[in-house]
C-alpha positions in Angstrom: 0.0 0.0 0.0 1.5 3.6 -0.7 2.1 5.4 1.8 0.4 8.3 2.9 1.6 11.5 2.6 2.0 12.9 6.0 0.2 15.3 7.5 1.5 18.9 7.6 2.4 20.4 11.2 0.2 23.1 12.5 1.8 26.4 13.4 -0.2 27.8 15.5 0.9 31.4 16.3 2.2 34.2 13.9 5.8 35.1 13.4 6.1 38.3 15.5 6.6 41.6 13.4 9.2 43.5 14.9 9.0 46.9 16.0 10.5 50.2 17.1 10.6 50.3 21.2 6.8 51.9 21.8 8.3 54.9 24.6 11.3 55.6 21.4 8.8 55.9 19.0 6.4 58.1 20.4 8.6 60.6 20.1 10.1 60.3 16.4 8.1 59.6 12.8 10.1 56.5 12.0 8.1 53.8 10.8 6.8 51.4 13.8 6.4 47.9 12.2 10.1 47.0 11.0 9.0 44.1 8.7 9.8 40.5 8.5 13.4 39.2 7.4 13.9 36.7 4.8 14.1 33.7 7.0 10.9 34.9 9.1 8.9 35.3 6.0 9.6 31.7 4.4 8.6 30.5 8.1 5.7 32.7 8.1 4.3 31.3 4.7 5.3 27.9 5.3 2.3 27.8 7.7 0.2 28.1 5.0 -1.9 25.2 4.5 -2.7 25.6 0.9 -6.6 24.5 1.3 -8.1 23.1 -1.7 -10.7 25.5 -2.0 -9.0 28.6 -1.0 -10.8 30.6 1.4 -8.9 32.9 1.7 -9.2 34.4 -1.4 -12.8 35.4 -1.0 -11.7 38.0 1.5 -9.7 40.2 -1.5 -11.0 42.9 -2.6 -8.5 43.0 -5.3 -8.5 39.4 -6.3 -5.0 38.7 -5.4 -4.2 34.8 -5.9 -3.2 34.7 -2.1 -2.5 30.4 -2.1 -0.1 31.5 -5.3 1.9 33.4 -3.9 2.5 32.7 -0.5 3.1 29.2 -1.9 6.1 31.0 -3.9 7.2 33.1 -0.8 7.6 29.4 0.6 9.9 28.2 -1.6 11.9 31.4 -1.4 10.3 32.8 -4.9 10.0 35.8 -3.9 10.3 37.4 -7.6 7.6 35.2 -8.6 5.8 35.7 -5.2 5.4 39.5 -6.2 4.8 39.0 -10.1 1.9 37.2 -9.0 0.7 39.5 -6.7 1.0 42.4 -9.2 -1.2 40.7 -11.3 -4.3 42.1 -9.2 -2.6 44.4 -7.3 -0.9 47.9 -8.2 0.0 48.8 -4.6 1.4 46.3 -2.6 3.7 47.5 -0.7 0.8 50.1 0.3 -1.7 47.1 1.5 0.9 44.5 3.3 1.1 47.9 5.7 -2.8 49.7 6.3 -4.8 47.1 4.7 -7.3 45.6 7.5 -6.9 41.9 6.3 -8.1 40.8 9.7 -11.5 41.9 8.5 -10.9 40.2 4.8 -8.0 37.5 3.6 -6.9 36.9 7.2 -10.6 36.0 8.6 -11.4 33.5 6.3 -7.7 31.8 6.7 -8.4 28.1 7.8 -6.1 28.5 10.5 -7.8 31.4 12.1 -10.9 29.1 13.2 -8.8 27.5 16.1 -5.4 29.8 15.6 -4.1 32.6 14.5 -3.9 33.0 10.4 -1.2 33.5 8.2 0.0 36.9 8.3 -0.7 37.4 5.1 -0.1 41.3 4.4 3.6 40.5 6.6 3.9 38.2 3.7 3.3 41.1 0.8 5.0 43.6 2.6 8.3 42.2 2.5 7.4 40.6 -1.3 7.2 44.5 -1.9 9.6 46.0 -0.4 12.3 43.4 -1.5 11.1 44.2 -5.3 11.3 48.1 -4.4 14.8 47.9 -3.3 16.6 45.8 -6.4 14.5 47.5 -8.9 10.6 47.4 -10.4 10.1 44.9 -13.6 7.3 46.0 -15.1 4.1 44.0 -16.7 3.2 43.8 -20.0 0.8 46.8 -21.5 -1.0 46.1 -24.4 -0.5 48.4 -27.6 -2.3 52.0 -27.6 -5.5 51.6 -28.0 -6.1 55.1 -28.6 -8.8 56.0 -26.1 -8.2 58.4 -23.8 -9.3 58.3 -19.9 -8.9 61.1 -17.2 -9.0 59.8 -13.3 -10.0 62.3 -11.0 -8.4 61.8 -7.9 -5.2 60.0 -7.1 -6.0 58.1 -4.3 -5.9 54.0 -3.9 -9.2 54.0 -6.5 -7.6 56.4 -8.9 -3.9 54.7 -8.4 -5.7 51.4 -9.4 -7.8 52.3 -11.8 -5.7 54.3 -14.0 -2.9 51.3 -13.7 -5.6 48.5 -14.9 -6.3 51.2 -17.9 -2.6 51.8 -18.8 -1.8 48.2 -18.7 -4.7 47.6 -21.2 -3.6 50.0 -23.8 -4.9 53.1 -22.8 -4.2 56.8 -22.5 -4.8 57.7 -18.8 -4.2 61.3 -17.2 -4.9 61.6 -13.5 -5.7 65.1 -12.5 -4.8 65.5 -8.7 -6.0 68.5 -6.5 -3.2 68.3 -4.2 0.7 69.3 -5.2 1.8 65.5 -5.1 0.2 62.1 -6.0 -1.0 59.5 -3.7 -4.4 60.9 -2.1 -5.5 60.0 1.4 -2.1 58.0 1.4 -0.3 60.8 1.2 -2.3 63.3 3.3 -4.3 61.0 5.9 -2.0 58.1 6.9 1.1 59.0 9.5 4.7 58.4 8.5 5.2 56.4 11.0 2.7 53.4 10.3 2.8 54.2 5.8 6.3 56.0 5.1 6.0 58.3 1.5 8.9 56.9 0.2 6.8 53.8 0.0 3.9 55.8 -1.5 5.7 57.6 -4.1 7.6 54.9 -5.3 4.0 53.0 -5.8 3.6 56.3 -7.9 6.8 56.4 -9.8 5.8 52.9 -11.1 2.3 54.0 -12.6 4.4 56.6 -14.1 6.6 54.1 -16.2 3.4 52.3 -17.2 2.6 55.4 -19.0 0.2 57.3 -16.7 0.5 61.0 -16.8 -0.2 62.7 -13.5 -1.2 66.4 -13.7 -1.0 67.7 -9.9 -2.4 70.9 -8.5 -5.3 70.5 -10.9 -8.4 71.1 -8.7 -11.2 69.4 -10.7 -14.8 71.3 -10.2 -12.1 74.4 -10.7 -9.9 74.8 -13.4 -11.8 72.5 -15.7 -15.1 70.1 -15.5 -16.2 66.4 -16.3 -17.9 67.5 -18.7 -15.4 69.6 -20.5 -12.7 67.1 -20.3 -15.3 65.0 -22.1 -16.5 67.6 -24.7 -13.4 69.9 -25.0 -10.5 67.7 -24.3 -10.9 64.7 -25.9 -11.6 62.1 -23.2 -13.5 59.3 -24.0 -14.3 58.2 -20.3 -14.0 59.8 -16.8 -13.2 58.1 -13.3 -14.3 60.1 -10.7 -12.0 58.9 -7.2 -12.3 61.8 -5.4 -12.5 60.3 -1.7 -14.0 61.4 1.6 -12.2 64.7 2.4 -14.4 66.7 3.9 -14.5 66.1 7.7 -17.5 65.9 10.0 -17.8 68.2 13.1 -20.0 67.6 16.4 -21.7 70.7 15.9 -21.4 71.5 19.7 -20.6 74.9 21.7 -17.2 76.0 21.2 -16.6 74.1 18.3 -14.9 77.1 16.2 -12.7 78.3 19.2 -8.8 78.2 18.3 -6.9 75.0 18.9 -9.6 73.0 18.1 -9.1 70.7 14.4 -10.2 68.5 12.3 -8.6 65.3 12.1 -7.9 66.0 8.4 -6.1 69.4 9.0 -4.2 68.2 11.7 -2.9 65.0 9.6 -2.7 66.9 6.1 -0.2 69.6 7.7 1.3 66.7 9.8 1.8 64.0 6.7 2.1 65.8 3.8 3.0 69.5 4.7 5.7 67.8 6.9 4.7 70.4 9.8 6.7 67.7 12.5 10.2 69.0 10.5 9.2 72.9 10.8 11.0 75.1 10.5 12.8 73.0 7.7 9.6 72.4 5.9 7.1 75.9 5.7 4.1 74.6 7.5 3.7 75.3 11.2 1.0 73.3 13.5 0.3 74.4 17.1 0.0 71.2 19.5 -1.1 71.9 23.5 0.1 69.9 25.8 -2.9 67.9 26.8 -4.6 66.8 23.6 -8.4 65.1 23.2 -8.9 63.0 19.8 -12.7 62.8 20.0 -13.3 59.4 17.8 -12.5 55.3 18.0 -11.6 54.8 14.3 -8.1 54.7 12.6 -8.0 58.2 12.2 -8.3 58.8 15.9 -5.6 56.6 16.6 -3.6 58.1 14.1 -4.5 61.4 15.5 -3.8 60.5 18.7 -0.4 59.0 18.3 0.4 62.1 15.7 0.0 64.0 19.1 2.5 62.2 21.4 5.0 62.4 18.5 4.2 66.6 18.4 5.4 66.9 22.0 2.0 66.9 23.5 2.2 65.7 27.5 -1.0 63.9 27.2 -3.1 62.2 24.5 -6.6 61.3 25.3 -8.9 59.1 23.2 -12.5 60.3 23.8 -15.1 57.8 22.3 -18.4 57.4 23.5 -18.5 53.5 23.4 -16.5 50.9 25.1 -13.1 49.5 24.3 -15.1 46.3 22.7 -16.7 48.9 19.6 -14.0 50.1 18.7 -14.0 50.5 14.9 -10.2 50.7 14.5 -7.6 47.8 14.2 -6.9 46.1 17.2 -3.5 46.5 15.7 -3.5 50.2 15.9 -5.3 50.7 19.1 -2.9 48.3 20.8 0.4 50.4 20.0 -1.6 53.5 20.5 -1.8 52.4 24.0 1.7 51.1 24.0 2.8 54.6 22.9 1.2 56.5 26.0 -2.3 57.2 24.5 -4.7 57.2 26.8 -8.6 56.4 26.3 -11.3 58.0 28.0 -14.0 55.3 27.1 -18.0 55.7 27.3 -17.7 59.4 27.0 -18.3 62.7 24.4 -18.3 66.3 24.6 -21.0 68.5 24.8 -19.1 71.4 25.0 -15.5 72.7 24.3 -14.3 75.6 26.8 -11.7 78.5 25.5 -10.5 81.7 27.7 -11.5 85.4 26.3 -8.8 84.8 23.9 -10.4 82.4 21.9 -8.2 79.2 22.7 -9.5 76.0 24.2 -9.1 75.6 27.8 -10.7 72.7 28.0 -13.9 70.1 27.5 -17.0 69.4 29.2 -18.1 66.0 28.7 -21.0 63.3 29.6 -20.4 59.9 30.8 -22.3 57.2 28.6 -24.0 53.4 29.5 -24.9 51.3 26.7 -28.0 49.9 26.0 -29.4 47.9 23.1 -27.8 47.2 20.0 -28.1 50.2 17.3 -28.6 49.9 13.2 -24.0 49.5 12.8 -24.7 46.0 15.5 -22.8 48.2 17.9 -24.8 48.4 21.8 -26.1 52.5 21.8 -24.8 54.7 24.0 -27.3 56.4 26.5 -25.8 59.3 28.1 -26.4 59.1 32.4 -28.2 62.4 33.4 -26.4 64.3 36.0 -22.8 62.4 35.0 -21.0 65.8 33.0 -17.5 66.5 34.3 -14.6 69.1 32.8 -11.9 67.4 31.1 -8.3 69.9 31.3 -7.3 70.1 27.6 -6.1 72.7 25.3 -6.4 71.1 22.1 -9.0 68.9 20.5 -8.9 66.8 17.2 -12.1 65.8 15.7 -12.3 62.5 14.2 -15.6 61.4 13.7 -15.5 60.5 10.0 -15.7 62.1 6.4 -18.2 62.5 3.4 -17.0 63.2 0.0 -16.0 66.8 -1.4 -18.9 68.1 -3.0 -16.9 70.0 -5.9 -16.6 67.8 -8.4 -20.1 66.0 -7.8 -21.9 69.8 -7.9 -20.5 70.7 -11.0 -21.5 67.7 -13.1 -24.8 67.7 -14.9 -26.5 64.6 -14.5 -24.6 62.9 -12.0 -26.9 61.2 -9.7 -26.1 61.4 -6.0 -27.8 60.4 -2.8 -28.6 62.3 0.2 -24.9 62.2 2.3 -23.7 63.5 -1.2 -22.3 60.6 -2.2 -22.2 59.7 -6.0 -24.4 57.1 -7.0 -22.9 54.3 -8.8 -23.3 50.4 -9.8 -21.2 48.8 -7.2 -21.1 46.3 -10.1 -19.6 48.0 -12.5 -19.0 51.5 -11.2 -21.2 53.4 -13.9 -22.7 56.2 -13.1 -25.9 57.8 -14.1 -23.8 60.0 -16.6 -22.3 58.4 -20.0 -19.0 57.8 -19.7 -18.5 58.7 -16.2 -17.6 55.9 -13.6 -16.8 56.5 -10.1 -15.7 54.2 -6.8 -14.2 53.8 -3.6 -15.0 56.3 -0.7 -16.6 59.1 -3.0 -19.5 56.7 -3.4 -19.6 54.6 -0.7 -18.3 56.5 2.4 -15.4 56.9 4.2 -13.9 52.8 4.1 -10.6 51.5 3.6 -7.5 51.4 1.1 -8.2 48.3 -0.3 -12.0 48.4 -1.0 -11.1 51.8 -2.7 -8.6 49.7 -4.6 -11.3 47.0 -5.2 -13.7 49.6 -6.5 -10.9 51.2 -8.9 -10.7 47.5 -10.3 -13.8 46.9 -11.1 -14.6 50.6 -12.7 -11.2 49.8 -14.9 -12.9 46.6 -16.5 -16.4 48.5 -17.1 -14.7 51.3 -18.5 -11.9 49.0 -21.0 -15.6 47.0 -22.0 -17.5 50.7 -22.5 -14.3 51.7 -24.6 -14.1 48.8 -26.5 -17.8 49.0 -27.5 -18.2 52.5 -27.9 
């Protein structure tokens, strides 16, 4: 009788990623997670169990042949461990760092139901970075197929979208509002957890695929959608304009000085580089006890963006318990390694400044919860007679985003919903307009990189089929 083949061992824990001491780097802008070395990632895949029916793949957004390539990572391929990753996916070395695949490849992992899964992303990441650092070969693009596309927006949808495009033959302009590429990647996300070296060199790629990038080019503005169709030539337009425009609380005291939005505070932070001032032009004022009023990624990132500022204190203010928090359990854990603190089951109803204007400090209401509300998260019920003065002199709101309304306003016939949100065929990402497609969080809301990237996908193959049929 053969024998049989010999069952593979389970390992049951993850390789450890190695990090920056938490106390050192909450005072500089380094990047935290260090990455895996060579030998730790052939481990790390080698725990793969390559099931037959690949469950993990139902949890990409992009479509990334997971099983493939971690398979080749194995066998210490990692060449062919990233040339089939770039298959589906443009930005790698962006997702093995801020994509949630806890929430996507990682929870369907067969391992995961009585261990902990492959750490998949680790896996990318070092795929990525590896190819980054000896040099870039480049896919295959198809000849000119002489149809024109403009993205709007260079964020993860745009990056995608525009990449799929160029690889298939066509002429593809990005027109960017900001003075550099790379969207909320470049403006939203903290040095310290996506470096722009990273970012731009994802850029610099698209760039040798063809893709022209026209920066300070505010859509809505200088030009239209409708006059890059009718007056410029474009054939289609892909509208990836984000969620930039930040929510307030609309309480007392809201407008008084010291007191941001989480997207001001990170966009002079990240991108205006306002941690290196005086080298770099743009100043940012930081207090010495800061409140980051949210429980998302952004409020961590606030949060930690604080500590590294100089600020004494760090508060997390969210009006739920530590078990809703909506941000990675990643993030929130070195947020708390870092010094953050978290001021749980409670919100402001009122931010206090002196006759100067500037905050002096925050008066709050403690929270219970009660039943489950429409997200499946228990409702907070604020407990009469429980308001108390918290002593801070700067507060950062992060309570989420909607999409700029410039572009969407200044389009005729472009369907949107009540939040302002562009309507669109999650399907196929058409619009209500011709030729106009549109994805990721301009349509859906504020979500993450990689269903943004997901979304520029699967506007690129609508738009290559409208192309070809038009």
């Amino acid at each position: 009788m053969a024998e049989q083949k010999a069952k593979k061992k389970i390992v049951p824990n993850k390789n450890p990623m190695p990090t920056q001491d938490a106390l050192e780097r909450a005072r500089n802008f380094n990047e935290v997670a260090l990455g895996y070395s060579e030998e730790t990632v052939i481990a790390e895949a080698q725990r793969c169990l390559q099931c037959k029916n690949e469950p993990c793949r139902q949890g990409c957004p992009v479509e990334v042949d997971i099983p493939a390539f971690i398979k080749l990572a194995a066998e210490g391929d990692f060449d062919g461990a990233i040339k089939k990753i770039k298959e589906k996916n443009a930005l790698p070395a962006v997702c093995g760092r801020v994509c949630p695949q806890e929430n996507q490849c990682e929870k369907y992992c067969t391992l995961a139901k009585k261990h902990e899964a492959v750490g998949i992303g680790r896996i990318e990441r070092f795929c990525a970075d590896r190819e980054l650092q000896k040099g870039v070969t480049l896919p295959e693009v198809a000849p000119p197929t002489g149809k024109k596309v403009a993205v709007v927006g260079s964020g993860p949808s745009g990056l995608t979208c525009a990449s799929d495009l160029a690889k298939l033959g066509h002429e593809v302009t990005i027109f960017e509002a900001l003075h550099v590429a790379g969207g909320v990647l470049m403006y939203g996300i903290p040095e310290f957890r996506l470096p722009k070296a990273v970012v731009q060199a994802e850029v610099e790629n698209l760039k040798k695929l063809g893709v022209k990038i026209e920066v300070n080019s505010v859509v809505g503005k200088f030009t239209t959608v409708d006059q890059l169709m009718d007056e410029a030539g474009f054939d289609a337009v892909f509208i990836g304009t984000g969620a930039g425009l930040p929510y307030f609380m609309k309480i007392p005291g809201e407008n008084a000085c010291g007191v941001y939005s989480a997207n001001e505070f990170l966009t002079r932070t990240n991108l205006m580089k306002a941690y290196q001032f005086p080298e770099w032009d743009t100043p940012i004022k930081i207090g010495k006890k800061v409140a980051v009023l949210g429980g998302g990624n952004v409020a961590m990132d606030g949060a930690r963006t604080a500590l590294r500022l100089g600020a004494e204190e760090s508060w997390i203010v969210y009006r739920r318990s530590h078990d809703e928090l909506p941000a990675r359990k990643e993030e929130a854990e070195h947020a708390e390694e870092e010094g953050v603190k978290f001021a749980f089951l409670t919100s402001p109803v009122e931010i206090l400044s002196n006759d100067e204007g500037w905050v002096t400090g925050m008066k709050c209401i403690k929270y219970e919860l009660g039943e489950p509300d429409a997200s499946g998260r228990r409702r907070p019920v604020p407990i009469e007679g429980s308001e108390f003065v918290m002593d801070v002199d700067t507060v950062v709101v992060a309570i989420g985003q909607g999409p700029n309304p410039l572009v969407p306003r200044t389009t005729k016939g472009l369907e949107l919903n009540k939040k302002g949100n562009i309507v669109a065929n999650l399907e196929t990402g058409a619009t209500s307009k011709p030729g106009v497609f549109a994805g990721g969080d301009v349509v859906t809301g504020a979500a993450t990189v990689i269903l943004a990237m997901g979304a520029g996908r699967t506007a690129a193959k609508s738009i290559h089929e409208y192309l070809t049929n038009k």
